[in-house]
C-alpha positions in Angstrom: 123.7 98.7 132.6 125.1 102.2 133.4 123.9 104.9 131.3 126.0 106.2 128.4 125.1 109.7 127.3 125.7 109.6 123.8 123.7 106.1 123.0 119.8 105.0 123.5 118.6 102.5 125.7 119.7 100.0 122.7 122.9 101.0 122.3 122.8 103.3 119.5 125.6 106.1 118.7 123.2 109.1 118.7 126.3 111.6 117.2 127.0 108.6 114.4 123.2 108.2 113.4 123.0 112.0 113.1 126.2 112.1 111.1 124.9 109.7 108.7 121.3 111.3 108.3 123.4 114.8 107.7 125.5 113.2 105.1 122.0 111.5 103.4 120.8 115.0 103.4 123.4 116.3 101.6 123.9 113.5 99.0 119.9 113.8 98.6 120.5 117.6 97.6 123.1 117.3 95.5 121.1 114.4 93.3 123.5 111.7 94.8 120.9 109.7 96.3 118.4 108.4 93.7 121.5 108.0 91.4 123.2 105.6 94.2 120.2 103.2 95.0 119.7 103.3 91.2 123.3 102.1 90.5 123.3 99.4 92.8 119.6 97.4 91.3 119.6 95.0 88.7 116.7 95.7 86.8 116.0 92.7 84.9 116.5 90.9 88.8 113.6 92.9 89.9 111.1 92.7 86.7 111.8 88.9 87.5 111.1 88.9 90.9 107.9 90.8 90.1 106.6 88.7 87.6 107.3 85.6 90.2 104.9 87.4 92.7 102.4 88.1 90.1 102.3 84.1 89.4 102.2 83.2 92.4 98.9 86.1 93.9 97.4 84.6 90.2 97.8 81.3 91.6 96.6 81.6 95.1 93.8 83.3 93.5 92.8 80.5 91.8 93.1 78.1 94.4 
């Protein structure tokens, strides 16, 4: 495989992955970016979830 300048040895766009960590860094200074990861959970989802993996480290305790 002939080496590309702008991409590592696995193929990654080096000027897109710096793009996108410029633009996190912006959206984290403006407040953007807890607000976005916030937006997109479903609470009750995750207290569910949780409770499932308490059960179930209660129950292999038990064991």
């Amino acid at each position: 495989m002939a080496k590309q300048p702008n991409k590592t040895a696995a193929g990654t766009n080096i000027q897109e992955v710096r793009q996108q960590n410029a633009q996190s860094a912006q959206a984290a200074q403006a407040g953007q970016f807890a607000t976005e990861f916030a937006a997109e959970t479903n609470v009750q989802h995750v207290k569910q979830q949780n409770a499932q993996a308490e059960a179930r480290k209660a129950q292999n305790v038990n064991q």
